[in-house]
N, C-alpha and C positions, 0 to 999 in steps of 0.2 A: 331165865335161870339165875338164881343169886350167886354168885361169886365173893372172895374174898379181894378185897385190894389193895394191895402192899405200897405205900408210899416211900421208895427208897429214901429219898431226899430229905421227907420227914422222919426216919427212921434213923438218920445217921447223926441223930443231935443227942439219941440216947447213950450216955457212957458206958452204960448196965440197963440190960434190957431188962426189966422186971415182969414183963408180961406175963399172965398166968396161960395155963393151958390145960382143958380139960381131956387130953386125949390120952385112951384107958389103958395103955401098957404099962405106962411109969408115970408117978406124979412129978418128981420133977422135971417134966420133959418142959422145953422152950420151942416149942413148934414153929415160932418165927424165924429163928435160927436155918431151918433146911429152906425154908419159903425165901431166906435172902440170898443162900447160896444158889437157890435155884434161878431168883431171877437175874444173878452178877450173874451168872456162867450164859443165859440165855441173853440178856441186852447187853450188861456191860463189857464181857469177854472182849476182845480182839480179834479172836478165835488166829491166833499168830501160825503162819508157816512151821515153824520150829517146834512149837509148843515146849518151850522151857518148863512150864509148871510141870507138862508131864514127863519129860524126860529129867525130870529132878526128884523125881516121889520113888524112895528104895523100896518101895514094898509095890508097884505098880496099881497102885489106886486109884490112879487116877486115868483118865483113855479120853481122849477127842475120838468123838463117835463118827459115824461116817455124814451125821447131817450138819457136820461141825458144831458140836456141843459139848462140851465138858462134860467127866461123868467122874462121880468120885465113889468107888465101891467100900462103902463102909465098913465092910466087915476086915476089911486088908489096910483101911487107912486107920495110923498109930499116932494121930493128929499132931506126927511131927513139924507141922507148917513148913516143910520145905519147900510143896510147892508153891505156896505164900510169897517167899523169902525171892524165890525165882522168878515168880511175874514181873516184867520188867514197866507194866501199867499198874501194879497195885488191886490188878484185879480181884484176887482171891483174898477177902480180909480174912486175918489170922482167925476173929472171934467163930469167924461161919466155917470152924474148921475142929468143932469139940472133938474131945474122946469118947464123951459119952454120945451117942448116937440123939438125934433129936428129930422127931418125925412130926408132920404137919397130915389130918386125917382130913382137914377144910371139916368138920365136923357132919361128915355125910351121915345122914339115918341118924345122926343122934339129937339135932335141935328139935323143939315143939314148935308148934304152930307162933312163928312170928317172937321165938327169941333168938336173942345173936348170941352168937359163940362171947365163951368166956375172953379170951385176948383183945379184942374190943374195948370191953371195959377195964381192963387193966392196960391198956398203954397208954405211956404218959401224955403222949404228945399227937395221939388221935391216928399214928401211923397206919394203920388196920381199919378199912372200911370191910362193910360187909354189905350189899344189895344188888337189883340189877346191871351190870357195867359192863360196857362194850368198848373194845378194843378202839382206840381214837388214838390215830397216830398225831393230830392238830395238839391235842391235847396232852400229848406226851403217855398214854396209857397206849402199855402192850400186852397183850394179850401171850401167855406164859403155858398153860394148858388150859383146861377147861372149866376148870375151877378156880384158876388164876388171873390176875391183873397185877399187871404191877405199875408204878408213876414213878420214872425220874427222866432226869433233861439230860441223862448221862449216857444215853444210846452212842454204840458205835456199829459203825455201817462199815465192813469190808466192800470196798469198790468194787473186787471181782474174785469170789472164792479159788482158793489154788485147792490142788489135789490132797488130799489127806493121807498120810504117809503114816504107815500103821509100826508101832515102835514092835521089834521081835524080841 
């Protein structure tokens, strides 16, 4: 199955992401933008006892889920990057935190035979592979959902999950 692969490491040398995106709601969507937040919140989080980012978000946007994952519900966050501001790892970058909503479709049902999605060839620095790829932890690739991969050396491993403590 082909997959998208997001090279964080390469991704972070762009100032301005220019990537194009063909995905049909809005044109100028930046679909790489939720694919980066998705993969910080899945490998690079902390996933901290406390969770400052979330108990720092006024409009409660944001939730540590019960499988310890960040989740940020769009329609309530007012991309005031507080919980940006509150990470005390820098996890959450301001940019992966728009107002305007930015949604990644991985261009299911919509390529033809053997063309790559548009972001591909619009990123500057090769970030965005698109073909067969398999989760290789040797190799620094994690596997994100099932449509995802993502590459950086900036994995963090909690030694041993504590209890999730659900904010009321």
């Amino acid at each position: 199955m082909k997959r998208l692969l997001v090279d964080l490491d390469t991704c972070s040398k762009c100032e301005d992401c220019g990537m194009l995106c063909s995905y049909i709601q809005h044109p100028a969507n930046n679909g790489i933008t939720s694919l980066r937040e998705l993969a910080h919140f899945a490998i690079i989080c902390r996933k901290c006892d406390d969770a400052p980012c979330v108990a720092s978000c006024p409009w409660e946007a944001l939730e540590m889920q019960d499988y310890r994952m960040l989740k940020r519900y769009m329609m309530r966050c007012t991309s005031c990057k507080s919980c940006s501001k509150a990470c005390p790892f820098g996890t959450i970058i301001p940019e992966t935190i728009p107002f305007i909503i930015a949604r990644c479709d991985y261009c299911l049902g919509r390529l033809r035979e053997n063309e790559p999605p548009i972001c591909l060839e619009s990123c500057a620095y090769g970030g965005i592979r698109y073909g067969e790829f398999e989760e290789n932890i040797a190799e620094n690739l994690y596997k994100v959902s099932d449509h995802l991969l993502v590459k950086t050396a900036l994995k963090w491993e909690q030694l041993e999950p504590a209890p999730i403590r659900k904010r009321l």
